[in-house]
Phi, psi and omega in degrees: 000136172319126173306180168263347174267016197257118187281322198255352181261164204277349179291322195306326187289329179294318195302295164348294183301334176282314165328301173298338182273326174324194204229001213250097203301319165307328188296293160317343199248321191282014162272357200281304200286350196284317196324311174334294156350304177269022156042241195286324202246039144322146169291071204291337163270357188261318184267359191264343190283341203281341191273011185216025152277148196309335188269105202317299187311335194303271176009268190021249174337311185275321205297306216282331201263351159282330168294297200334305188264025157327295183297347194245340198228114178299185156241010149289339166265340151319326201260343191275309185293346179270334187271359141353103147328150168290198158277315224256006163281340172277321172254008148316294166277351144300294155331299178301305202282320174299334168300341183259348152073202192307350173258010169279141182303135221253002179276294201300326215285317194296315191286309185304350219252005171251001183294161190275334203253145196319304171272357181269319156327302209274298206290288161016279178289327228273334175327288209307333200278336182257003174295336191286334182321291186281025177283152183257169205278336193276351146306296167319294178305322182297313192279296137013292177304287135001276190270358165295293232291279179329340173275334166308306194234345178231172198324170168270028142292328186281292195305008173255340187240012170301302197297341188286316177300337168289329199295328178290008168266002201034264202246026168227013148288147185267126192291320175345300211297299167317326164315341215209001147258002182286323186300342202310167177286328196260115180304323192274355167289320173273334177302296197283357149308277164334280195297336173258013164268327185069211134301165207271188190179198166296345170284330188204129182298164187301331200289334134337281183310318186266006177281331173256037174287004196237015173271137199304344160284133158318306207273345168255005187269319174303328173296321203296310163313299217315309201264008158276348176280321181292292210315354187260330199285354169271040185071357177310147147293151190233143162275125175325302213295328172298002197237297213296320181312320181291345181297357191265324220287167201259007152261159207263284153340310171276010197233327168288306167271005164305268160332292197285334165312309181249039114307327189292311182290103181312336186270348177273159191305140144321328185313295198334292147337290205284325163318290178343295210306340176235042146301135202301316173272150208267328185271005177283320181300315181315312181282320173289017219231258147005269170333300197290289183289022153276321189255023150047057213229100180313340172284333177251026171274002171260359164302300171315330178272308206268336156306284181305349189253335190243021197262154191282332210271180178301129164290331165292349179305138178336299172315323204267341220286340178294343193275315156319278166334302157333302213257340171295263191331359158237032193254048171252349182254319172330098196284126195267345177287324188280319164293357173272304184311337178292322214262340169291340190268138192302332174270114191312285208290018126304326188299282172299356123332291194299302201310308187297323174300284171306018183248325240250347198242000160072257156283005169276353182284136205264047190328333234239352152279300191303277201316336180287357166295308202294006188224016156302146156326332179265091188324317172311323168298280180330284183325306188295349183279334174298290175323299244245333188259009193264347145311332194228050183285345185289317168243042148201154193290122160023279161327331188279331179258325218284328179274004149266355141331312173261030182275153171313336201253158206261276135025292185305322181292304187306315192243023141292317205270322176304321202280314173326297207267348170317320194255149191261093224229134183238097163262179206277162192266337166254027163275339173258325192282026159275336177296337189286328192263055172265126213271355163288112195287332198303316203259327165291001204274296217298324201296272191338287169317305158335282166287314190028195189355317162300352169278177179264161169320309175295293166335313182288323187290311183284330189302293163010263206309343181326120207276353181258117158327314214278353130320270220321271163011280142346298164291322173289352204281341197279303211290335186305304159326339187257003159079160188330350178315295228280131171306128182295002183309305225284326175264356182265354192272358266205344179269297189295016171291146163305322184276125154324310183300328195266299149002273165321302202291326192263026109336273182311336188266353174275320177302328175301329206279008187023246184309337176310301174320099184286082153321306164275000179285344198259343178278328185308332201263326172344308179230061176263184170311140166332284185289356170311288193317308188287303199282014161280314182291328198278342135351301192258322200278358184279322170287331183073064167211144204248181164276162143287143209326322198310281253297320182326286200301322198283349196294328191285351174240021142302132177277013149223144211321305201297354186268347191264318191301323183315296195318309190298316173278339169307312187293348173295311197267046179274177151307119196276045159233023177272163190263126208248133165303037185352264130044307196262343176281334177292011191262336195289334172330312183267025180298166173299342201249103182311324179281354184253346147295303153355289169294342186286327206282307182313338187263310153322318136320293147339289180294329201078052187245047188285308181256142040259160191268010148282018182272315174304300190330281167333330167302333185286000190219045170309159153284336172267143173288291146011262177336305208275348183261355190274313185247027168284300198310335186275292155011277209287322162310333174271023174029232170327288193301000177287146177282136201290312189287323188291319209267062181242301204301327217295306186331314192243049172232141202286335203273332198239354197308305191314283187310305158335317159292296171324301190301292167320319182293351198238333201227328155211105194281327193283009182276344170293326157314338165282359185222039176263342187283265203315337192248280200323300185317311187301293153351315169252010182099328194301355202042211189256163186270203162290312188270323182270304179311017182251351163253014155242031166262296159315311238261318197296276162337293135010270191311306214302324202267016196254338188283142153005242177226095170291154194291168171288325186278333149312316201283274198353317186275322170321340198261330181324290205290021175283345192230045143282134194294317175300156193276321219268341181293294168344270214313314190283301168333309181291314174306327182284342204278319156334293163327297159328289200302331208273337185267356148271346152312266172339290184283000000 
């Protein structure tokens, strides 16, 4: 590929350009700067779109590369360069001609179905495809003829998009044709035969496909797997010997479709697989990962045993989770030599690896490695011999963990004490009660949990009073459990603790006390700290006790979010014959926290409390998809009766358009019939109206107010689209003009 620095050959501005689109933020940002370079004949809309990017550092970059090209770039030609349509004012008017199905007028679709960029083409076509269903054959035949003669004569792009075009004919395309584009000189061209030939079947034979596995491109030797895998999996027989050379090849994507081809064959060998596994690329071993543990093969379980024990990623990642199920279903095949060697080795997640393998061999697992960890040198070692023995605490005495409880190390203690309490253990008390007086709170927490009940009333009380929360904790959780022994003092004094945690435990322990249980000291916490508030709701909901309306009405009008989001869902889930505070719930609509609008919409809804329905309307153009889906579905319900003009305005608006259509298509369809002239007009070159034209009107205001410091014919147009007939171009205009006074007040 042409460097970006070589300026005089004519490839570099396509390369630029490629750049500039890219999704990778280095990339972009170092094409912002190469832009620079290309002095006047820079890509001035590819660098003015760079200014709305979600990414701050992006901005930037284009803000610099927008001062940068001042001396070479006017601001008629910035403005020349804005008034482009977008992409998304082109599929805005698609999306509407699609909606008219086999009855949209066939010139612009026919004109869209040749744009350079893919999706927007590819939609086009897919229009075009079902028009063609009803094409007369001398239509057909025309149309046919048309694009041989461009395959024939034209650049390789056209011919790339000749071959997408025959393809919208289906099963009245001529196969000839793709065949004898498989020979073209241009890869993407022969890549876009292959797809529109598909798998193979009766219109066309296997001989196509395997010719092009020997093709110099990658992407077409891979495609060509892609449709040689349905085909196998659709009971074909395959030849080996034409599949296994690629298993050589030096892209990593064809050695990966390789594989999966000759899966598809049931009779081939295991060797094959199991080679993978020690492929230079992770993603051919993933796949070959993915086979083995499927077809479940006592031959590959020390490959598979030896992947989970060194592979670097998460052992739970998808590709593993077949190799694990393999080996728990085989795991009497599992070479136990090979896993000691594991568990000897000097690397923690080889260790812990291997410790998760061997807990896998049930009796055959060597507890008598693990205990000798517990008397390593390496507090790290120590921890894993606790973990690895806490599957087989039932065959060694007790005592053998309990006394790590007092280990130096801290860590050690801590998942001594997780192992203790985890398990449902019943150990003798006089083996722990030396722990409470322990000068370790890690070992007095534990001692506690431990012991519960079996302490005395005194003990527990004083334990209350402990200078470590994570006791103090530990006691209340016990005292919760008893029930009328314990004085409710003790746990409501057990709320006014400093530490949260001591808080949270005696909330639950209060909850624990069923009739018992003071409902409003515990609804009181509700609008408390986040973790007070959540173990309060989940509290009242074990009790089956809601809160009251007032407390309900101050949440929503708290200034945090999680105490408004609380309010919102008790009111959701009210009865929808309750009297619903509207009044106070419609401002949550415009709340900042997208799920408590959701919910406001879901609590409205609930009740039927559907108008006024431009409140929904207004919804459609949420920031959230969620939102906008919430009240597409409220919308749609309402048929006829949705109000017709707001969502007409919605078309041209970019954030709400998609839902507007979905919407309009359900509830007024002929207004989408009113705007097949205006999205034809785009479409067709012609450029844009008032209404679909209003979002590449917005789109303009945006960049002018994104820009540095624009020019007076810039600001001009900003003052111009202030009197656009759409609300939403106003409103983006003003904003930027704002912007703009606010950002020369500063300097």
């Amino acid at each position: 590929m042409t460097s970006i620095d070589l300026l005089d050959d004519p490839k570099a501005l396509q390369q630029l350009v490629f750049q500039l689109s890219h999704v990778n933020a280095g990339i972009k940002i170092a094409a912002l700067r190469q832009s620079v370079a290309f002095q006047d004949k820079a890509p001035l809309k590819l660098i003015l779109e760079a200014l709305q990017d979600r990414r701050e550092y992006v901005r930037t970059a284009a803000t610099e590369t927008i001062e940068s090209l001042k001396p070479w770039i006017t601001d008629e030609q910035w403005l020349e360069a804005l008034q482009k349509p977008s992409d998304l004012v082109y599929q805005d008017a698609l999306a509407i001609l699609e909606t008219q199905g086999k009855d949209a007028p066939f010139k612009p679709i026919f004109r869209a179905s040749f744009a350079l960029k893919r999706s927007l083409r590819t939609k086009a076509q897919h229009i075009l495809a079902m028009q063609a269903q009803q094409w007369s054959a001398k239509k057909v035949a025309s149309f046919i003829q048309m694009h041989t003669e461009i395959l024939q004569k034209g650049a390789p792009t056209n011919r790339m998009i000749a071959l997408e075009m025959l393809g919208v004919l289906g099963d009245k395309a001529p196969v000839e044709v793709f065949l004898v584009a498989l020979q073209d000189d241009n890869a993407d061209v022969r890549w876009t035969a292959l797809k529109m030939l598909g798998t193979p079947g009766e219109r066309v034979s296997i001989t196509p496909f395997l010719a092009a596995l020997q093709d110099s491109e990658a992407y077409v030797r891979w495609t060509s797997l892609e449709l040689l895998t349905e085909f196998g999996k659709q009971g074909h027989k395959l030849l080996f010997e034409l599949i296994m050379p690629l298993l050589n090849d030096p892209n990593a994507r064809v050695r990966s479709n390789a594989l999966k081809v000759l899966d598809s064959q049931e009779e081939i060998s295991i060797d094959y697989f199991i080679a993978a596994m020690h492929d230079t690329s992770e993603s051919v071993v993933h796949t070959a990962t993915i086979i083995l543990g499927k077809r479940k093969n006592i031959k590959a379980i020390p490959t598979l045993t030896e992947h989970l024990l060194h592979d670097p990623d998460d052992s739970l990642d998808d590709y593993n989770e077949y190799a694990w199920q393999a080996i728990e279903e085989l795991y009497e095949h599992i070479p136990l030599d090979q896993l000691i060697e594991a568990f000897n080795n000097g690397n923690e997640r080889v260790q812990i690896n291997a410790i998760a393998l061997l807990n896998l061999l049930k009796k055959r697992t060597p507890v008598e490695l693990f205990l000798k960890l517990l008397d390593d040198k390496d507090p790290q070692r120590r921890r894993l011999g606790i973990w690895a023995l806490s599957g087989h605490l039932s065959h060694i005495p007790i005592e053998i963990i309990a006394n790590k409880l007092k280990d130096r190390d801290k860590k050690v203690r801590e998942t001594a004490a997780r192992v203790l309490c985890r398990r449902d253990l019943e150990i003798p008390a006089d083996l722990i009660l030396p722990f409470l007086d322990c000068p370790e709170n890690i070992a007095r927490a534990a001692a506690v949990r431990l012991l519960g009940t079996r302490m005395s009333i005194e003990r527990l009380l004083a334990a209350r009073y402990d200078h470590k929360w994570t006791v103090r904790v530990a006691a209340i959780e016990i005292l919760g459990t008893m029930g009328e022994q314990v004085p409710l003092d003790v746990l409501l004094e057990a709320l006014c603790d400093q530490n949260l945690e001591v808080c949270r435990a005696a909330i639950q322990a209060l909850g624990e006390q069923g009739t018992h249980a003071p409902i409003n000291i515990i609804i009181g916490a509700l609008l408390g700290p986040r973790r007070i508030s959540s173990t309060a709701i989940e509290v009242l909901a074990q009790l089956d006790k809601r809160p009251p309306y007032e407390l309900l009405l101050q949440a929503l009008k708290d200034p945090r979010p999680y105490i408004r989001r609380m309010g919102i869902e008790y009111l959701q889930s009210l009865q929808s014959d309750a009297p619903p505070p509207v009044d106070a719930i419609i401002p949550l609509l415009q709340d900042s926290d997208a799920y408590i609008r959701e919910a406001t919409i879901k609590t409205l809804n609930h009740w039927g409390v559907i108008e006024p329905a431009e409140l929904f309307v207004k919804a459609l153009a949420d920031d959230s998809y969620s939102v906008r889906e919430v009240a597409l579905s409220i919308l749609i319900k309402l048929g006829g009766h949705a109000p017709r003009e707001p969502l007409k305005v919605l078309l041209g608006d970019s954030s709400a358009y998609q839902f507007a259509i979905k919407c309009l298509q359900q509830t007024h369809p002929e207004v989408l019939g009113e705007v097949v002239e205006e999205a034809s007009n785009i479409l067709s070159g012609q450029g844009t109206g008032e209404l679909l034209g209003s979002i590449q009107q917005a789109h303009i205001a945006e960049i002018i107010g994104n820009m540095p410091t624009p020019g007076p014919l810039l600001v001009n147009k900003l003052v111009e689209l202030l009197d656009w007939p759409h609300p939403k171009v106003r409103m983006t205009a003003a904003l930027a003009l704002e912007g703009r006074s606010s950002n020369s007040g500063d300097r």
